[in-house]
C-alpha positions as CSV (number, residue, x, y, z in Angstrom):
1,X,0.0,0.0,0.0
2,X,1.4,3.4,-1.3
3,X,2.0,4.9,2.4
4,X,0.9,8.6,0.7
5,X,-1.9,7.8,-0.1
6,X,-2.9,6.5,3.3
7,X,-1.4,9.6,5.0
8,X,-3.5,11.8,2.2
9,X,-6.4,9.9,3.4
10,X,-6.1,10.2,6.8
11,X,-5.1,13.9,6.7
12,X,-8.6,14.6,4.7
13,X,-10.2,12.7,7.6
14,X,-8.7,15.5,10.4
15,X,-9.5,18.6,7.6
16,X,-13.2,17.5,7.4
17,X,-13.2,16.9,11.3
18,X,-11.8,20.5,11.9
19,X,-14.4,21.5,9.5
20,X,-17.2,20.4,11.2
21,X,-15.7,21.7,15.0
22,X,-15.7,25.2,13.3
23,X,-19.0,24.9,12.1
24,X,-20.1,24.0,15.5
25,X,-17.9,26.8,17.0
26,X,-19.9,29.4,14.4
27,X,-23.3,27.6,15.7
28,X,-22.1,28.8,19.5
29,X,-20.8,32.1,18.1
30,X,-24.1,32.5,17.0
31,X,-26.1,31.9,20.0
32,X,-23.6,33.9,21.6
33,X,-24.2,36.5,20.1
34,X,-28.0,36.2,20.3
35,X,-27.4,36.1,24.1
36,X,-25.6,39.6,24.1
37,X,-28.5,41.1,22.5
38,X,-31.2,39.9,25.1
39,X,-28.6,41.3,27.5
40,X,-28.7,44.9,25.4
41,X,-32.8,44.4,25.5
42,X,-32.9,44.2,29.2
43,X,-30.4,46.9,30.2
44,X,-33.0,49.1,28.2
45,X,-30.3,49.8,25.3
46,X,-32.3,49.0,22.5
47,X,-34.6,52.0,24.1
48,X,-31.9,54.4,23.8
49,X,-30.8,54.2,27.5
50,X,-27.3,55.2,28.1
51,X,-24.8,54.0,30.0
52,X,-21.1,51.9,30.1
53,X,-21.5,48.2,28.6
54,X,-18.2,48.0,29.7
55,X,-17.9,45.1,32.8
56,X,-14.3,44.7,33.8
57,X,-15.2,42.4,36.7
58,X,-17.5,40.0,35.1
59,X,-15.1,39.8,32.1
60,X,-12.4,38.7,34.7
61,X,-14.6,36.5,36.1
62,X,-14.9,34.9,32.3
63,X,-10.9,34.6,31.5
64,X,-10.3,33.4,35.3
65,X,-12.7,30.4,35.0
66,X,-11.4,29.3,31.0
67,X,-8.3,29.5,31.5
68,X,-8.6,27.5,34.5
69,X,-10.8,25.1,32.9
70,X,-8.4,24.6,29.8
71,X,-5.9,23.2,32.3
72,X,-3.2,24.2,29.7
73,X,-4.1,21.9,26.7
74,X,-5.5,25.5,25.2
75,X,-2.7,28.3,25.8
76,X,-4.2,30.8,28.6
77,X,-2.7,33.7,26.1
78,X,-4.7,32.4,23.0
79,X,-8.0,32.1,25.5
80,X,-7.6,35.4,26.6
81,X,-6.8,36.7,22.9
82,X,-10.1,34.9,21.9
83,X,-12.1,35.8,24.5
84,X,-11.2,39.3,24.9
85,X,-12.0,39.9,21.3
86,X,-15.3,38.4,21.5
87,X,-16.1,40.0,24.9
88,X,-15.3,43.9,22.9
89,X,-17.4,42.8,20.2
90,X,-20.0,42.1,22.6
91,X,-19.5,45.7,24.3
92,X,-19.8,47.2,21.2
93,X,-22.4,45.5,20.2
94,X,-24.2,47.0,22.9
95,X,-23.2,50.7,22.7
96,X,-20.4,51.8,20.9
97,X,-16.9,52.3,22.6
98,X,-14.6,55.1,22.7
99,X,-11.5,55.7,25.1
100,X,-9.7,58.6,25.8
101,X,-5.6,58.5,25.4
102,X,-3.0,61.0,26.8
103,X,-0.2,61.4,24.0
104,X,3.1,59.9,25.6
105,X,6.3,58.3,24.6
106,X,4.6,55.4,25.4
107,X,1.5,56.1,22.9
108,X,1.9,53.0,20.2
109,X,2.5,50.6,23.2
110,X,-1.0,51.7,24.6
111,X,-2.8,51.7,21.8
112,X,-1.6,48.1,21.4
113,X,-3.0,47.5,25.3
114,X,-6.5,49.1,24.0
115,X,-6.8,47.1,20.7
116,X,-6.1,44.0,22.7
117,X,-8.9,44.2,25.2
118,X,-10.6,46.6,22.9
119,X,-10.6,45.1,19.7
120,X,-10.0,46.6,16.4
121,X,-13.6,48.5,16.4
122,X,-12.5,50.8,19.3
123,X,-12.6,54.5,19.1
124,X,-9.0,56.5,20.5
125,X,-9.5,59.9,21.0
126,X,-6.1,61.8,21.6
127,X,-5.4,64.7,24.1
128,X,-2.3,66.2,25.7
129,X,-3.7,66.6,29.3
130,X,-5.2,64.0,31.7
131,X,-7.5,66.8,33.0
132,X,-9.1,67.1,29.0
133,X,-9.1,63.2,28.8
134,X,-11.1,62.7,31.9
135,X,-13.1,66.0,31.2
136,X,-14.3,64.5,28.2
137,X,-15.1,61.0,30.0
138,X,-17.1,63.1,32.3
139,X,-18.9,65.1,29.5
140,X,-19.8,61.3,27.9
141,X,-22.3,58.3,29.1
142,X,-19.9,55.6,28.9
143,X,-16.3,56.7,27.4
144,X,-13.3,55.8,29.0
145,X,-9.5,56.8,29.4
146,X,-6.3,55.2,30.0
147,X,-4.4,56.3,32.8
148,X,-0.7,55.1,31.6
149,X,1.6,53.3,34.5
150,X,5.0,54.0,34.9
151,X,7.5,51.0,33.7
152,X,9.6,52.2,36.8
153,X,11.9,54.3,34.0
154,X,9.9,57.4,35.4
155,X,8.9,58.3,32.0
156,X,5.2,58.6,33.0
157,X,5.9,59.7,36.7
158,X,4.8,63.3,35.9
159,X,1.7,62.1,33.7
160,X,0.2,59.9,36.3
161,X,0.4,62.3,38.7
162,X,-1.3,64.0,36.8
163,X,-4.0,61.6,36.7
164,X,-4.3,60.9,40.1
165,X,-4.7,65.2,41.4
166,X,-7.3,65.4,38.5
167,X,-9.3,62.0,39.1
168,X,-8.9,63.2,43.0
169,X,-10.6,66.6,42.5
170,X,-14.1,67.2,42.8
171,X,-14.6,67.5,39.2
172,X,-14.8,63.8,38.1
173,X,-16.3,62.7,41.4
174,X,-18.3,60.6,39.2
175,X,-15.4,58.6,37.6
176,X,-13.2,55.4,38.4
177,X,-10.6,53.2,38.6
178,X,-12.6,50.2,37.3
179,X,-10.0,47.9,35.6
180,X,-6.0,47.2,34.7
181,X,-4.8,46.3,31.9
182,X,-3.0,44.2,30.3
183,X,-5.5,41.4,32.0
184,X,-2.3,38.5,31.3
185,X,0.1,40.1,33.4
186,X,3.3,40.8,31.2
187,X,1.1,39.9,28.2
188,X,2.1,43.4,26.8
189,X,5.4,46.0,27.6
190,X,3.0,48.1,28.3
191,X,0.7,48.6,31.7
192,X,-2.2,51.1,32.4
193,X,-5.6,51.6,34.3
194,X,-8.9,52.5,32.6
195,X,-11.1,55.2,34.2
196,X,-14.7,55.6,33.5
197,X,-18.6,55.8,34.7
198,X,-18.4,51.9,34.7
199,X,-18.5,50.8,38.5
200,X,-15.8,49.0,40.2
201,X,-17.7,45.7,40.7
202,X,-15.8,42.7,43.0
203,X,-14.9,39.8,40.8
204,X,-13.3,37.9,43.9
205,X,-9.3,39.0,43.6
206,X,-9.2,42.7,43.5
207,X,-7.1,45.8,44.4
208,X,-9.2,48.8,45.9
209,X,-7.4,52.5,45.1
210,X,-7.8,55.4,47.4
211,X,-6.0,59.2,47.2
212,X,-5.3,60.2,50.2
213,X,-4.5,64.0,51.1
214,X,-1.4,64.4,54.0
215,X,2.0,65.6,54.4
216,X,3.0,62.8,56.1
217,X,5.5,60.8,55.0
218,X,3.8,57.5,54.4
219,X,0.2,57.6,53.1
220,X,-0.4,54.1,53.1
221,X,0.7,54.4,57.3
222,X,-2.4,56.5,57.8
223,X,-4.8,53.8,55.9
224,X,-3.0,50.9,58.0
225,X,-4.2,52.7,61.4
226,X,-7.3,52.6,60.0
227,X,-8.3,49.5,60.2
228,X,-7.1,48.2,56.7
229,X,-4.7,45.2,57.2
230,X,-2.8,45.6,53.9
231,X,-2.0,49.0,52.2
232,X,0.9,50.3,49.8
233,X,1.6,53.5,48.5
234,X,1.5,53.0,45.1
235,X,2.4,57.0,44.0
236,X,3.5,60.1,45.6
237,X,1.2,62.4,43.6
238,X,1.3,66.2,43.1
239,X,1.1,67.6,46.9
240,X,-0.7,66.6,48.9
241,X,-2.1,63.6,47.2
242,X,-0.8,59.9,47.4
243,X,-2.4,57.1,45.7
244,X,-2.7,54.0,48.0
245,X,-3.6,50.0,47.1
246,X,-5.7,48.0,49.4
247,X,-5.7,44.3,49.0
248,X,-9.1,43.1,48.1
249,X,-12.5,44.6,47.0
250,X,-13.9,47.2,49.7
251,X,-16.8,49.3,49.1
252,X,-16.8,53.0,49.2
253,X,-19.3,53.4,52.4
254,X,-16.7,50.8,54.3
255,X,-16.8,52.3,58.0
256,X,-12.6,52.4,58.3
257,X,-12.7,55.4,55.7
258,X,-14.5,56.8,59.0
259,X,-11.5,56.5,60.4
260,X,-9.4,57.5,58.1
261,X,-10.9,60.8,57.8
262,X,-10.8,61.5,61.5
263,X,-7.1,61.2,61.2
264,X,-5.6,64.4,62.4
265,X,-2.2,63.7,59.9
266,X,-5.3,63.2,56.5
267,X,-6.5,66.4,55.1
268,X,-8.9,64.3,52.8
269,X,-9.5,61.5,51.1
270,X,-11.0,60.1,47.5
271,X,-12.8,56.2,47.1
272,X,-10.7,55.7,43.1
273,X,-12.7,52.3,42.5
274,X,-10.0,49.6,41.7
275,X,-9.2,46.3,39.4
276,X,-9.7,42.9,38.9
277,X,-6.1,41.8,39.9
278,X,-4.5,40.5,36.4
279,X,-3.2,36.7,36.5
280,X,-0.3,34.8,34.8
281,X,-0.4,31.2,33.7
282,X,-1.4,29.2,36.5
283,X,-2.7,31.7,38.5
284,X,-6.6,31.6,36.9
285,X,-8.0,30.2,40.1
């Protein structure tokens, strides 16, 4: 028996089987899809209601559990690729998506970081201050903007500083932290947080922010004696603002803020929102 043949055989057999796994995959794509726009009827969408589509949480909650569930025979990186795509096609799907950028040295890498999570559809709108990028988040119903992270070359120091006296001012009260990106940590060179009217929702392994407004030396001190068992200081921020991490989802009305405020060393404080902490490979559960 001409062993070709056999192997040409064979080889048609695995072609026809792929073929038919896509055509179920389209099938689920399509019910998918048909899901996401039940979910756009009953958020009152399809009524003209405005608002963020935009669920960081819940789409944390969604890469946690698959790449979990792959147990590594599907690449966490593709299943995030895949999923992320067809999570911003959903978004869009159900209003259209725009995000504001800050122009940096940094800008291509972040642009990469937004088509990534984004997809290809979204919408970047450029500005040269982080007051007009979250100005114009304020001014929307459910645009966002990228607040860019320092790599630790100090490059963005000065811009996120930025950020964080403008997003702590009483201007934007109605704006937070409500996700970081990339989601795969180290997935991209590039790191930032997006900011928006989308709530900071628990998705079980988060990071709350807080500014905090003292002259002392160390903020994160102050939200210790609190009552919070884990803090960091994250950023020194233009005086007299700090930006401070607390381990784990806590709510704005959280009694130890209370506390914090009745601190004679804090001249104020601002609730930021927070993240879904990103994972790496083997870290989905």
């Amino acid at each position: 028996m001409d062993r070709r043949a056999g192997t040409s055989g064979e080889l048609e057999d695995v072609r026809r089987e792929i073929d038919a796994i896509d055509d179920a995959m389209l099938d689920l794509l399509r019910r998918r899809f048909g899901a996401v726009a039940r979910v756009k009827a009953i958020k009152g969408l399809d009524a003209g209601a405005k608002g963020p589509a935009f669920r960081p949480a819940r789409e944390a909650q969604v890469i946690r559990r698959l790449v979990e569930a792959g147990e590594g025979a599907v690449p966490a990186g593709t299943v995030a690729k895949i999923w992320f795509e067809l999570m911003a096609a959903a978004t869009q799907m159900q209003a259209p998506l725009r995000l504001h950028l800050v122009t940096t040295v940094r800008r291509a890498q972040h642009q990469d970081l937004i088509r990534f999570h984004g997809g290809p559809d979204v919408e970047i709108v450029s500005h040269f201050r982080p007051e007009d990028a979250l100005g114009a988040v304020a001014e929307s119903s459910g645009d966002m903007a990228l607040w860019p992270i320092d790599d630790g070359s100090g490059a963005l120091t000065y811009i996120e500083q930025r950020f964080l006296s403008a997003l702590a001012g009483e201007k934007v009260a109605d704006l937070r932290i409500n996700a970081r990106l990339p989601f795969m940590a180290d997935a991209l060179r590039a790191s930032a947080y997006v900011i928006g009217k989308a709530p900071y929702e628990a998705s079980g392994d988060d990071t709350t922010m807080i500014a905090v407004a003292t002259s002392a030396d160390d903020a994160a001190a102050l939200v210790t004696d609190a009552g919070f068992a884990q803090a960091a200081t994250v950023l020194g921020g233009e005086a007299p603002w700090s930006l401070v991490a607390l381990a784990g989802y806590t709510s704005a009305d959280d009694g130890r803020f209370g506390r914090l405020a009745d601190n004679a060393a804090v001249d104020g404080w601002r609730y930021l929102g927070g993240f879904a902490n990103p994972i790496t490979v083997g870290d989905a559960s």
